[in-house]
C-alpha positions in Angstrom: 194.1 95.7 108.6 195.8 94.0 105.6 198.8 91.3 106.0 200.1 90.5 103.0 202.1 86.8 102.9 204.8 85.9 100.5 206.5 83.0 100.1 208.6 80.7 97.0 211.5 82.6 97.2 214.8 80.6 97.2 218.2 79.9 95.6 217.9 79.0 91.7 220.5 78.8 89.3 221.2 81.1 86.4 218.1 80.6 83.4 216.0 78.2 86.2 212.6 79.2 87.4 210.7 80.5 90.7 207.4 81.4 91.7 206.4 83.8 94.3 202.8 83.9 95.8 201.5 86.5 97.8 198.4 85.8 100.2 196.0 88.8 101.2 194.3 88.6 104.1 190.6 90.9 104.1 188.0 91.3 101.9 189.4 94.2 99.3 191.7 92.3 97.3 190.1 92.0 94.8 189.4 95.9 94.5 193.4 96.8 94.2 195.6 96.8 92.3 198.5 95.0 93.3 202.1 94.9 92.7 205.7 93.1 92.9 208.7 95.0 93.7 212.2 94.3 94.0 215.3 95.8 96.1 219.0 94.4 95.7 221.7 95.2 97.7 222.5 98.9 97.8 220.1 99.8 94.9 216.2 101.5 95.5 213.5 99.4 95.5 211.7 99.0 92.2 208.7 98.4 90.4 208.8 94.6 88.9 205.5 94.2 87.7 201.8 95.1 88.8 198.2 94.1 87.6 194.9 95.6 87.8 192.3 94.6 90.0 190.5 92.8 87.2 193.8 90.9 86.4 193.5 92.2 82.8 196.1 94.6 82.6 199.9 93.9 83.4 203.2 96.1 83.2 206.5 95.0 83.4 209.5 96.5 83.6 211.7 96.4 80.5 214.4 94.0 82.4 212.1 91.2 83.0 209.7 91.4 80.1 209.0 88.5 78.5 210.4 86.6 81.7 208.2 87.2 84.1 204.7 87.1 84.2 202.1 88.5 87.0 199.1 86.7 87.9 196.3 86.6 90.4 193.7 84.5 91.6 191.0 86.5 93.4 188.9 83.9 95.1 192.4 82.8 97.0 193.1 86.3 97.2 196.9 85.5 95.9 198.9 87.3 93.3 202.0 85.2 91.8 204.9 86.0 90.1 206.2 83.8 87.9 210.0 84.4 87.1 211.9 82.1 84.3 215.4 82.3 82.7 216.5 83.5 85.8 219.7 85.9 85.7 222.1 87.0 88.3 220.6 90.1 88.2 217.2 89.0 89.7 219.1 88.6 92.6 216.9 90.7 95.1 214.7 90.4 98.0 211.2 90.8 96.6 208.1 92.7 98.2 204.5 92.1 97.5 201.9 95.6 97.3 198.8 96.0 97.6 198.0 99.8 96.4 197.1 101.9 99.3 199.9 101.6 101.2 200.3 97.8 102.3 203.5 95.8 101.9 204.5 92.1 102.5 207.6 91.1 104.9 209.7 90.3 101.8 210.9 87.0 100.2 214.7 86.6 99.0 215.5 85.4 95.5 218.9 84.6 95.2 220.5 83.7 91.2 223.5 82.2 92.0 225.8 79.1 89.9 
């Protein structure tokens, strides 16, 4: 079974920085792709970002392109997500996947002055 641990959210002002890491536990992280997503209050959850198993392809959605950047290191079998020029509308609790079906607890990020 995988667990998948986040952690680095927090409280950051408007245009300040945050990463988030996500630890794997098992042996097939490195096989999957995996994936950050996003939900804010009274809105779907969405796709943030997500890279290959190989770490050599990325996508972004178009609100946080050229913001954020998705990483991963698989001999610490952690993906990070590294979020700058923060904006009130990053506001969201944010959910690490691993594809196949396996989800993280969730880690706030809260944009606030």
């Amino acid at each position: 079974q995988v667990q998948l641990v986040e952690s680095g959210g927090g409280l950051v002002q408007p245009g300040g920085s945050l990463r988030l890491s996500c630890t794997a536990s098992g042996s097939i992280f490195k096989f999957r792709t995996m994936a950050w997503y996003r939900q804010a209050p009274g809105k779907e959850r969405e796709l943030v970002a997500n890279i290959n198993y190989g770490g050599v392809t990325t996508n972004y959605v178009d609100s946080v392109k050229g913001r954020f950047t998705i990483s991963r290191d698989n001999d610490k079998n952690t993906v990070y997500l590294q979020m700058n020029s923060l904006k009130f509308e990053d506001t969201a609790v944010y959910y690490c996947n691993m594809y196949g079906g396996y989800w993280g607890q969730g880690t706030q990020v809260t944009v606030s002055s």
